[in-house]
NUGU-966353 format. One line per field, with one value per atom (N, C-alpha, C, CB): x, y, z; residue number from 1. Coordinates in steps of 0.2 Angstrom, whole numbers. Glycine has a CB too. Example, Ala and Ser with C-alpha at 12.3 -4.5 7.8 and 13.67 -1.06 7.14 Angstrom:
BEGIN
px 66,62,66,57,64,68,64,70
py -28,-22,-16,-22,-11,-5,0,-3
pz 39,39,39,45,35,36,39,29
baro 1,1,1,1,2,2,2,2
END
This chain:
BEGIN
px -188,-185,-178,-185,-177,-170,-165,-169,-160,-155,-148,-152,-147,-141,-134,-144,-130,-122,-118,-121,-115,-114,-107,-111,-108,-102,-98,-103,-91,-87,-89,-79,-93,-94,-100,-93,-105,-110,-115,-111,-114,-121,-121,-119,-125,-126,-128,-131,-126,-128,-134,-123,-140,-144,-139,-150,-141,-138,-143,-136,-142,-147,-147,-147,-154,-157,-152,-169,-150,-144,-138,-141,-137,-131,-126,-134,-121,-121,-117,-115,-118,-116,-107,-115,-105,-97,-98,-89,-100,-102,-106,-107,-109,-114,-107,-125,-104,-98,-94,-92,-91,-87,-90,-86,-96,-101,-100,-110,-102,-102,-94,-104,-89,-83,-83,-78,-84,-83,-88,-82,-95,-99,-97,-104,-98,-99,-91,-107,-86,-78,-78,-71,-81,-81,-85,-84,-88,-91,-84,-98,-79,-74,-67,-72,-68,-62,-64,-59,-59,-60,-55,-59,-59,-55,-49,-58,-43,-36,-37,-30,-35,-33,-34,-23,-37,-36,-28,-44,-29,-20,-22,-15,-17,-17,-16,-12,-19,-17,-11,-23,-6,0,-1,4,3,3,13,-4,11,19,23,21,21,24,26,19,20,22,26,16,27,34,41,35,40,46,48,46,43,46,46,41,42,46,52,43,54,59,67,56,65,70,68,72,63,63,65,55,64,68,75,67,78,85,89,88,85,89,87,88,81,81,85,72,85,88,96,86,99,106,106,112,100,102,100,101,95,94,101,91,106,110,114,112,115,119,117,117,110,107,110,96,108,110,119,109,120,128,129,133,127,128,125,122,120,117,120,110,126,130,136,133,138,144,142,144,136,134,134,125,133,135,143,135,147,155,154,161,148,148,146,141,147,145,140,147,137,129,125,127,127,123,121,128,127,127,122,134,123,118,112,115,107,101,98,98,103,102,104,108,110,113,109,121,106,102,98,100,92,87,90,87,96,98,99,107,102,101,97,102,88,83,79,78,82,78,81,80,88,93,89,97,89,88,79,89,76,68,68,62,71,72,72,76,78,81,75,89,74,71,63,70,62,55,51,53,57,54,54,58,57,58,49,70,46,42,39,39,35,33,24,34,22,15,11,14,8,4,1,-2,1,1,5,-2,11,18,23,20,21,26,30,22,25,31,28,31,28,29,37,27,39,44,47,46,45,48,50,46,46,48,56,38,54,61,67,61,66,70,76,65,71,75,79,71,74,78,83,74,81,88,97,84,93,97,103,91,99,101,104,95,105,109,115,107,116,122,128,118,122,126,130,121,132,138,145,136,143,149,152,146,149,149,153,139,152,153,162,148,162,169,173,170,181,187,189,191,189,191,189,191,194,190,192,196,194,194,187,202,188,182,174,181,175,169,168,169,174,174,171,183,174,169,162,172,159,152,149,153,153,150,147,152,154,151,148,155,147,141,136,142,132,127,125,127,132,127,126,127,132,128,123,132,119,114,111,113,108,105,103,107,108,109,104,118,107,105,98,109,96,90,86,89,85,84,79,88,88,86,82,95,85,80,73,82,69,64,60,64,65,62,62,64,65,66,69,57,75,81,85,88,89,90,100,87,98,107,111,113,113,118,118,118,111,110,110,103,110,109,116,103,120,129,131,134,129,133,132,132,123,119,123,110,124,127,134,127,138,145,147,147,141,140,138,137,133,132,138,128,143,148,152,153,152,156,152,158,146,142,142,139,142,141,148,141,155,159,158,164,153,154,150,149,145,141,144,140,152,159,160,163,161,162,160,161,152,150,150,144,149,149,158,143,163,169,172,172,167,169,166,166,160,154,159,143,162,165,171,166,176,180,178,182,174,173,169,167,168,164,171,159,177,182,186,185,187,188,187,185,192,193,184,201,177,175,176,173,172,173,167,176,168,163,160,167,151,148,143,153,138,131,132,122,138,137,141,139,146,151,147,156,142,138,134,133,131,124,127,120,135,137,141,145,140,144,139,147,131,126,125,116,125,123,129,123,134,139,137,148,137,137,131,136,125,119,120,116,123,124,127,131,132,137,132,146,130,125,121,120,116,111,114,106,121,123,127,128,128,128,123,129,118,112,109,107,109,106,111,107,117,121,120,133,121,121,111,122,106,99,101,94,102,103,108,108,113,117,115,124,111,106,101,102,97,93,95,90,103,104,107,106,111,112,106,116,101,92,92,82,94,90,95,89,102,106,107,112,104,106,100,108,92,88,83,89,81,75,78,72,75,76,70,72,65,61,60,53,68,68,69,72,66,66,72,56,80,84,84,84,79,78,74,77,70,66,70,65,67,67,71,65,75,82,82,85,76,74,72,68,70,67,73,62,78,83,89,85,89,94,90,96,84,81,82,75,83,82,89,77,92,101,104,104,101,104,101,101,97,92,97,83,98,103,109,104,114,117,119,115,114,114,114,108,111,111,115,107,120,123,128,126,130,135,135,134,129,124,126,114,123,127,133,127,135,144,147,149,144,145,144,142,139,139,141,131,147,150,158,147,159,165,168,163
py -80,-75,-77,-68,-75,-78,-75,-80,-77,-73,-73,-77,-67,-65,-63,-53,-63,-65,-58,-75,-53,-47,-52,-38,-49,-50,-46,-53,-46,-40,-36,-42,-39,-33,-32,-34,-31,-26,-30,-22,-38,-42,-48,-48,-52,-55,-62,-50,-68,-73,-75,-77,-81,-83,-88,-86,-89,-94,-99,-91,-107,-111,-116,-115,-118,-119,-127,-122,-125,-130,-126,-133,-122,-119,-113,-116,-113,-106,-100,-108,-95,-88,-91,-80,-93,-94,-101,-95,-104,-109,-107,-113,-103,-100,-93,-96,-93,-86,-92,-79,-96,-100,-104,-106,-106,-109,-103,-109,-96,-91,-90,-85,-92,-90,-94,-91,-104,-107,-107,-113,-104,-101,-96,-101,-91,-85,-80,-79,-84,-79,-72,-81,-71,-65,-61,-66,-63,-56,-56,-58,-60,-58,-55,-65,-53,-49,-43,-49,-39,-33,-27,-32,-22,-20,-16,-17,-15,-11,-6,-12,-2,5,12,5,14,19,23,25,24,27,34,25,37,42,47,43,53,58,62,65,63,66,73,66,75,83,85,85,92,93,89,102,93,91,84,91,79,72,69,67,73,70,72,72,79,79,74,87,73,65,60,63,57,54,53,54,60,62,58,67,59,59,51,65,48,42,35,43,39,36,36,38,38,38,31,44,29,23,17,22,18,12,12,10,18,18,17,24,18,14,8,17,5,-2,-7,-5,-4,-5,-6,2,0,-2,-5,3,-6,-12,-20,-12,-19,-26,-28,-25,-22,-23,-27,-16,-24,-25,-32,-21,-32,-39,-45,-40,-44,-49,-49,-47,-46,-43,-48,-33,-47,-51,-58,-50,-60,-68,-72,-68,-68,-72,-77,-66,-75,-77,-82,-72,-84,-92,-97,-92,-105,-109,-108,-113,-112,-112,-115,-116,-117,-123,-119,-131,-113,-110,-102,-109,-101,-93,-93,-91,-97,-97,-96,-99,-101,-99,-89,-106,-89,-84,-78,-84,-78,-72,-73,-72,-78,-79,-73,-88,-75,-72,-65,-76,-62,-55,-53,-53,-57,-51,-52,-52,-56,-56,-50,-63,-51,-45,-38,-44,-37,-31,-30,-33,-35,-32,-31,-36,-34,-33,-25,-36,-23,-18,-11,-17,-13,-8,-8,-11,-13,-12,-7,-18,-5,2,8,4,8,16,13,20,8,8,15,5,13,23,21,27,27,26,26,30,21,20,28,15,28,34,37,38,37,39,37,41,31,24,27,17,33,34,40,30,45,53,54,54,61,62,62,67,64,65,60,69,57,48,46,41,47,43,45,41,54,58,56,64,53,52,43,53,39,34,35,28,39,40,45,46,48,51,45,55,41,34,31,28,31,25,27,22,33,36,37,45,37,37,31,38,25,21,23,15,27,29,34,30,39,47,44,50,40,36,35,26,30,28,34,21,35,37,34,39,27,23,23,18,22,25,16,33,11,6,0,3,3,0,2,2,10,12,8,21,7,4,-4,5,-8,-12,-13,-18,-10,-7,-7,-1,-1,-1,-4,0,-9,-15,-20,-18,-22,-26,-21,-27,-18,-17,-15,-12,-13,-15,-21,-12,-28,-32,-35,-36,-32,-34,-34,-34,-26,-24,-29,-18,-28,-33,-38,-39,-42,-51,-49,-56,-46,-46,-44,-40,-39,-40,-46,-41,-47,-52,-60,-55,-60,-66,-65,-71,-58,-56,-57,-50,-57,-59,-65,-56,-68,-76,-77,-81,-73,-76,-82,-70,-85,-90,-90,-93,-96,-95,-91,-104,-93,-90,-83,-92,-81,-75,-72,-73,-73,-70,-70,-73,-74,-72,-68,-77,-67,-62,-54,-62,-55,-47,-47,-47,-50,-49,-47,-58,-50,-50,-40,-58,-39,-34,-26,-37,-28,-25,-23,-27,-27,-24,-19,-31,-20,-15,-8,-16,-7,-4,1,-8,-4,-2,2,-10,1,4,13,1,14,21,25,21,20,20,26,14,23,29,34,30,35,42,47,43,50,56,56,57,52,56,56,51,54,53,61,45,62,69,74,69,71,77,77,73,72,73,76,67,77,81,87,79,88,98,98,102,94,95,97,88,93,95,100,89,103,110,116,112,120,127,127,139,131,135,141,136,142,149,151,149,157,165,166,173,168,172,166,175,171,167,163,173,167,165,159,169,157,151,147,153,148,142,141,144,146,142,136,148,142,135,127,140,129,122,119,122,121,115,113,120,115,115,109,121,113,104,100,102,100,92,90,90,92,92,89,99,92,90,83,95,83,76,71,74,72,65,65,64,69,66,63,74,65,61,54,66,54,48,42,49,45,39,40,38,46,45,38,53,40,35,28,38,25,23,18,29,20,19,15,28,19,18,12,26,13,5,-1,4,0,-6,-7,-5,-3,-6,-9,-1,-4,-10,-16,-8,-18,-24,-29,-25,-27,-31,-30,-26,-26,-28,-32,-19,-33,-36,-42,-33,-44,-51,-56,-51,-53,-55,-53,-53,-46,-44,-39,-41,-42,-39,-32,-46,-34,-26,-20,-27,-21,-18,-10,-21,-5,3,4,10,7,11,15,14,19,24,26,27,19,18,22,10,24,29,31,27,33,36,42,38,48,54,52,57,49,50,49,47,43,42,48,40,52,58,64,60,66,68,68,66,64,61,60,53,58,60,68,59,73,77,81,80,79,82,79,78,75,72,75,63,74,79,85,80,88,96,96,99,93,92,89,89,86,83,89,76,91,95,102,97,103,109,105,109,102,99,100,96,95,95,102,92,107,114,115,119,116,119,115,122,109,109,107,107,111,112,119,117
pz -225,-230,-232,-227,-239,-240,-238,-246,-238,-235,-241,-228,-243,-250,-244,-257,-249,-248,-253,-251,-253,-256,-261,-249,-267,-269,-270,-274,-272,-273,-280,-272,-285,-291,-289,-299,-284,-284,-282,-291,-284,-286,-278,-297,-278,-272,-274,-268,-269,-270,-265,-270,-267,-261,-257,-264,-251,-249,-248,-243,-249,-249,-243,-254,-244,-235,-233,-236,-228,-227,-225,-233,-230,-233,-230,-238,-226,-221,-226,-211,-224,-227,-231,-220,-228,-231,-234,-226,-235,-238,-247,-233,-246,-252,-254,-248,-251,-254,-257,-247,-254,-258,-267,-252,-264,-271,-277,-269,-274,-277,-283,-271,-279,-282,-288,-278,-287,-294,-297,-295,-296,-301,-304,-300,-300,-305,-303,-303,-307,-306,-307,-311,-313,-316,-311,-323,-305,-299,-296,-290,-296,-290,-293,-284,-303,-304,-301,-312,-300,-300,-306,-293,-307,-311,-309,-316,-313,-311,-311,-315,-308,-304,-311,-301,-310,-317,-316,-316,-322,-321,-321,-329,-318,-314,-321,-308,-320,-326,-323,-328,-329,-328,-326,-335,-322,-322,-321,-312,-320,-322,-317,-322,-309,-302,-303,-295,-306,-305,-311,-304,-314,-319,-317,-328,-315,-312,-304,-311,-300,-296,-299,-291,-306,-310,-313,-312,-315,-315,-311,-314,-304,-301,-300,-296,-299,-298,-304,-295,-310,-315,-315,-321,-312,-312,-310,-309,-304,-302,-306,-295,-309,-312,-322,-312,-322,-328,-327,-331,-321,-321,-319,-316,-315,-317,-321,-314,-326,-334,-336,-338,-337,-342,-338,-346,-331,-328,-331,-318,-328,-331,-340,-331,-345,-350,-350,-353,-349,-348,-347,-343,-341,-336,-343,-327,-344,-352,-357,-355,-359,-365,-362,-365,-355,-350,-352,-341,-351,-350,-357,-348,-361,-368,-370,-373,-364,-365,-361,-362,-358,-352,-357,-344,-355,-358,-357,-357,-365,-365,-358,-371,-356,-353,-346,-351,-343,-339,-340,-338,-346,-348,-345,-355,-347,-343,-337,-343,-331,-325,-324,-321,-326,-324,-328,-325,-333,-336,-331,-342,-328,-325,-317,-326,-315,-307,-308,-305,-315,-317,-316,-322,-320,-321,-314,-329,-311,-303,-300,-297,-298,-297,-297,-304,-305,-308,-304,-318,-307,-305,-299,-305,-292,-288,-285,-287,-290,-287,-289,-290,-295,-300,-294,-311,-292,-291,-284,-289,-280,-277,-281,-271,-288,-289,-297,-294,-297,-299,-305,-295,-311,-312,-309,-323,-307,-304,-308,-299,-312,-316,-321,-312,-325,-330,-331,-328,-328,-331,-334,-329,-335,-339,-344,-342,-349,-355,-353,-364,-351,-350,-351,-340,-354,-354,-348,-356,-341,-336,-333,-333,-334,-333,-338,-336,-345,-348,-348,-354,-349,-347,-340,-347,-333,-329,-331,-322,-334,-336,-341,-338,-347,-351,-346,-359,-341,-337,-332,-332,-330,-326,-330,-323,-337,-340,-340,-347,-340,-343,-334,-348,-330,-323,-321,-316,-323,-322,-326,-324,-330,-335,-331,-342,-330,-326,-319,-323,-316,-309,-310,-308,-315,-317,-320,-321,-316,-321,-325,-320,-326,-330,-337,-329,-341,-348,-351,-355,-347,-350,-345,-350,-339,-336,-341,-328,-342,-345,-353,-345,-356,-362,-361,-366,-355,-356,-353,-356,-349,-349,-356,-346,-360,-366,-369,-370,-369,-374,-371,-378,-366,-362,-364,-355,-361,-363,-373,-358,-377,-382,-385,-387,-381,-384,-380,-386,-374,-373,-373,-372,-376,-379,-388,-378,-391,-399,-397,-400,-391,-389,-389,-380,-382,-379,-386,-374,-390,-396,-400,-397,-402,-409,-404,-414,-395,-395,-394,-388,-395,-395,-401,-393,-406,-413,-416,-417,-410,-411,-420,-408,-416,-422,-420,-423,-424,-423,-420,-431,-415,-411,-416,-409,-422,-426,-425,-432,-427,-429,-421,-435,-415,-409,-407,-403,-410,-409,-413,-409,-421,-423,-421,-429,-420,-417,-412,-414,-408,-400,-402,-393,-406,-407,-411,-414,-416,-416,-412,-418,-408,-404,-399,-402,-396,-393,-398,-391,-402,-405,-406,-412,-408,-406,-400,-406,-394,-386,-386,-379,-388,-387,-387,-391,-392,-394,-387,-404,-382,-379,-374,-378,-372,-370,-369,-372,-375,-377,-376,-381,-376,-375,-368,-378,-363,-355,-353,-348,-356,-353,-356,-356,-362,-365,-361,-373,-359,-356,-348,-356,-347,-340,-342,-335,-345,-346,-347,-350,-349,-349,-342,-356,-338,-331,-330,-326,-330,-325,-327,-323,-332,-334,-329,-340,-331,-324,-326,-326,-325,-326,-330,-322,-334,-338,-337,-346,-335,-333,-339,-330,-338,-342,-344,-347,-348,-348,-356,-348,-359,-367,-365,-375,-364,-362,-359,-358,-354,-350,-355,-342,-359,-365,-370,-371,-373,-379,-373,-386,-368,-365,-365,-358,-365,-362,-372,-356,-377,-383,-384,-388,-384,-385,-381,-383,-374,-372,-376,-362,-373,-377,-383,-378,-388,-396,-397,-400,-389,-393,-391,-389,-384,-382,-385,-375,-391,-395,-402,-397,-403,-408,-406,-413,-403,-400,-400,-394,-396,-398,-403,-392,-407,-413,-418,-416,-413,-421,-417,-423,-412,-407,-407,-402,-409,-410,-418,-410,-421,-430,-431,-433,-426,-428,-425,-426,-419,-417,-424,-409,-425,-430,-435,-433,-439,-443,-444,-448,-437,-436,-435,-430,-434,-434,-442,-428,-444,-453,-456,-459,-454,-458,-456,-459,-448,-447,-449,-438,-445,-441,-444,-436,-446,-446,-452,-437,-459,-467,-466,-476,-462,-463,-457,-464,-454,-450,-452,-445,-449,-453,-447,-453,-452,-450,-444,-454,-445,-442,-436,-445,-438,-429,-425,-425,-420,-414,-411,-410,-419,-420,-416,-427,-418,-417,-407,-423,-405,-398,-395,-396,-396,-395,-391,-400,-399,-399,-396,-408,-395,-392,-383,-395,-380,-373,-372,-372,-377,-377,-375,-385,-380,-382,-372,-390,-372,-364,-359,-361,-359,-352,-353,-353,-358,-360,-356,-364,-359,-357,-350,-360,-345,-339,-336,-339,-339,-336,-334,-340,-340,-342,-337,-350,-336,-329,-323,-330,-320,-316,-313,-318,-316,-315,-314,-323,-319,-319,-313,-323,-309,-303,-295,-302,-298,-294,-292,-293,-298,-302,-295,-312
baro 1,1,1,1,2,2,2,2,3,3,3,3,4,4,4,4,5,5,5,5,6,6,6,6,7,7,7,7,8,8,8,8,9,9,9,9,10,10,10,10,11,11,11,11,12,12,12,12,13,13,13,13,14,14,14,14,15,15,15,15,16,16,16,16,17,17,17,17,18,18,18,18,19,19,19,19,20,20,20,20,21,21,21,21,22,22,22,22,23,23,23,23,24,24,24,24,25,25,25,25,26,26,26,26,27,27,27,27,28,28,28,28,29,29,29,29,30,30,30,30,31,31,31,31,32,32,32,32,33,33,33,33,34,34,34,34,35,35,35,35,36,36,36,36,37,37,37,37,38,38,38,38,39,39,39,39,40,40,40,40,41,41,41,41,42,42,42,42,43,43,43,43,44,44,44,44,45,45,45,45,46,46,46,46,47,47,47,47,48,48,48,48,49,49,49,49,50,50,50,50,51,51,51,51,52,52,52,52,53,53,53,53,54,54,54,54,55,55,55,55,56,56,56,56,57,57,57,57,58,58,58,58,59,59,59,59,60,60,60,60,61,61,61,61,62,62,62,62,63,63,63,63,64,64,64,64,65,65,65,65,66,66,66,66,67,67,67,67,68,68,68,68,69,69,69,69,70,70,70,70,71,71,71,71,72,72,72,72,73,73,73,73,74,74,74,74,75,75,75,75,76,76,76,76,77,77,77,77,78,78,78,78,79,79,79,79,80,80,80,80,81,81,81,81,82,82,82,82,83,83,83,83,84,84,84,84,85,85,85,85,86,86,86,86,87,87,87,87,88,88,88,88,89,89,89,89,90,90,90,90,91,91,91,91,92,92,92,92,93,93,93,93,94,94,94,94,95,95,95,95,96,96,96,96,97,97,97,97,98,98,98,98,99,99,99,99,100,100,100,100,101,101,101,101,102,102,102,102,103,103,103,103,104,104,104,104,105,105,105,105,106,106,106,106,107,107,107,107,108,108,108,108,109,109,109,109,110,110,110,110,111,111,111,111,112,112,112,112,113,113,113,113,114,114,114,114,115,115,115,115,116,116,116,116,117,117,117,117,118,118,118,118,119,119,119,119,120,120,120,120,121,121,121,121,122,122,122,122,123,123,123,123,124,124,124,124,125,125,125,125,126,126,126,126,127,127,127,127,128,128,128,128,129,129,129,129,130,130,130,130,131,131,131,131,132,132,132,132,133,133,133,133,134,134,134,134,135,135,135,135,136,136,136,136,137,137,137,137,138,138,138,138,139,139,139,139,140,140,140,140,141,141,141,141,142,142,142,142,143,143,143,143,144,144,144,144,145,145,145,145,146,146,146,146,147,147,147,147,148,148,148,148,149,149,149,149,150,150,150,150,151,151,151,151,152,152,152,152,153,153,153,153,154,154,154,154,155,155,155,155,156,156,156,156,157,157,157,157,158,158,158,158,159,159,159,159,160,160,160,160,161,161,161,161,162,162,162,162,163,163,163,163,164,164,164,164,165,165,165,165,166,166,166,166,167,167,167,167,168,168,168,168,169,169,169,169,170,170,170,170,171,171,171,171,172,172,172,172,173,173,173,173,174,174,174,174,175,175,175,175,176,176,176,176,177,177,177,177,178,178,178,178,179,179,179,179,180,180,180,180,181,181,181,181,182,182,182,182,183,183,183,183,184,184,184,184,185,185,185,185,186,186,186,186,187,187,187,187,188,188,188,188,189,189,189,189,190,190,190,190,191,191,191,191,192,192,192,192,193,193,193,193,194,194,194,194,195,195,195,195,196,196,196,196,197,197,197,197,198,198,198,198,199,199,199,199,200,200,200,200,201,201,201,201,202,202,202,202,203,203,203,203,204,204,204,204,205,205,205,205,206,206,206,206,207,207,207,207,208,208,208,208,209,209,209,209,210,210,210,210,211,211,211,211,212,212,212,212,213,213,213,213,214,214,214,214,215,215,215,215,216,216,216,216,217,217,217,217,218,218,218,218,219,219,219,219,220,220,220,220,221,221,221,221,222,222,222,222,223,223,223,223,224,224,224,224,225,225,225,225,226,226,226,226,227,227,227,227,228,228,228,228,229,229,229,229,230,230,230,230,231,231,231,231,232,232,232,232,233,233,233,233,234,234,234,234,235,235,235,235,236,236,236,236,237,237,237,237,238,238,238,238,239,239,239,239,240,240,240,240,241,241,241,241,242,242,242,242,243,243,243,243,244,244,244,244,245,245,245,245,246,246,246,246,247,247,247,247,248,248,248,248,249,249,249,249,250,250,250,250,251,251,251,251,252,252,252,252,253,253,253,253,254,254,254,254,255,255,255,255,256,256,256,256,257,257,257,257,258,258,258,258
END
C-alpha cells in the first residue's frame, strides 16, 4: 500500500519505493514550492479599544521617525563618499528601535494608529527648552524629509541638494508651534471651562496651521525642483487634520500638570 507524506497546504506527496518519508518531503519541496507557501495572517479588524493601544503604541515610533528624519537632513553635510554608510547605520538604528512598537497588522493607517505617530513627532521638540536646539532639529528633519523625497523620485544629485537645501528652511517653521504650544503649558492656569476650551482651539489651530503650511511647502519644493506634476495640496488637509489633534492634546496635557 502506498505510503503519502502531508504537505503544509493541505495536499500530500507519495513516497517512492526506495524512498524514506524525509527523503519524498524534501523531493516534494523542489517540486511542488507552491504547497509549502503559506498564506499571511489576515489582518485584524479595527475596533475602537485597539486604536486607542495603537494609539499609545505609535508614539515611540513617531518620535523616532522624526529623530531618524533629522539625523538624514544632518547627513547631507558629510562627504559624499561617507552618507551611505551612515544613512545605512540610521535606518538600522531607527528600524531597530521602531520595531517593538510595530502596528499589529490592520491598523497601519487607522487614525488611532497615526494620530499616536503624528503625536511622537512632535515629542522631541516638547522634550527640549532650547529654542535653538529645537531650531536645528527642525531643520534636519525637513531636510530629510525634502532628500528622502526627491531620492524616491529619483531626482537627480543637483535637484536632491536643492530639495534638501530647501527643505531646512522649511523644517525651521517645524519649531514653532510646540515651543508656542509649550509656552501656554507653562502659563499660571486659568480657571473655568470656557478658558480650558479656547486654550485647546489655539493650540489645536496653531499645530494644524503649521503642517498645513508645513505639508504645502514640501509639495511645492517637489513641484519646483523635481516633480512639475506634483499637486500643491496633497495631503495638506490630513496633515493639518492630525496636527490640529495633537495639538489640542498636547495643550490638555501639559494643562493637567501645570
Amino acid at each position: 500500500m502506498p505510503q503519502y507524506v502531508p504537505l503544509p497546504d493541505g495536499s500530500s506527496v507519495t513516497v517512492r519505493e526506495g524512498e524514506t518519508p524525509e527523503q519524498a518531503y524534501a523531493r516534494a519541496q523542489q517540486m511542488y514550492p507552491e504547497a509549502f507557501k503559506t498564506a499571511p495572517p489576515a489582518p485584524t479588524k479595527p475596533t475602537v479599544a485597539g486604536q486607542v493601544g495603537e494609539f499609545f503604541k505609535g508614539i515611540i515610533p513617531g518620535g523616532i521617525g522624526a529623530l531618524e528624519s533629522a539625523a538624514v537632513g544632518a547627513s547631507a553635510l558629510l562627504p559624499d563618499e561617507w552618507e551611505p554608510s551612515v544613512r545605512k547605520g540610521i535606518a538600522g538604528l531607527a528600524g531597530a528601535a521602531k520595531s517593538p512598537f510595530a502596528a499589529t497588522p490592520g491598523y497601519e493607517e487607522t487614525v488611532g494608529r497615526k494620530l499616536g505617530e503624528a503625536g511622537g513627532s512632535i515629542l522631541p521638540f516638547l522634550l527640549t527648552r532650547s529654542k535653538p536646539v529645537a531650531g536645528a532639529l527642525g531643520a534636519g528633519m525637513g531636510a530629510g524629509e525634502a532628500r528622502t523625497r526627491a531620492e524616491q523620485e529619483g531626482a537627480t544629485p543637483d535637484q536632491i541638494g536643492r530639495a534638501t537645501a530647501l527643505g531646512s528652511v522649511v523644517g525651521l517653521s517645524e519649531m514653532f508651534a510646540p515651543m508656542r504650544i509649550l509656552g501656554r503649558v507653562e502659563e499660571p492656569a486659568k480657571r473655568g471651562a470656557v478658558e480650558a476650551v479656547k486654550r485647546v482651539f489655539v493650540a489645536g489651530g496653531i499645530e494644524a496651521a503649521q503642517e498645513d503650511a508645513s505639508q504645502a511647502a514640501q509639495n511645492l519644493i517637489a513641484k519646483g525642483v523635481y516633480k512639475p506634476e506634483q499637486a500643491v495640496i496633497e495631503q495638506v488637509g490630513e496633515s493639518a487634520a492630525y496636527g490640529g489633534a495633537v495639538g489640542a492634546l498636547a495643550q490638555e496635557i501639559g494643562r493637567a500638570h501645570v
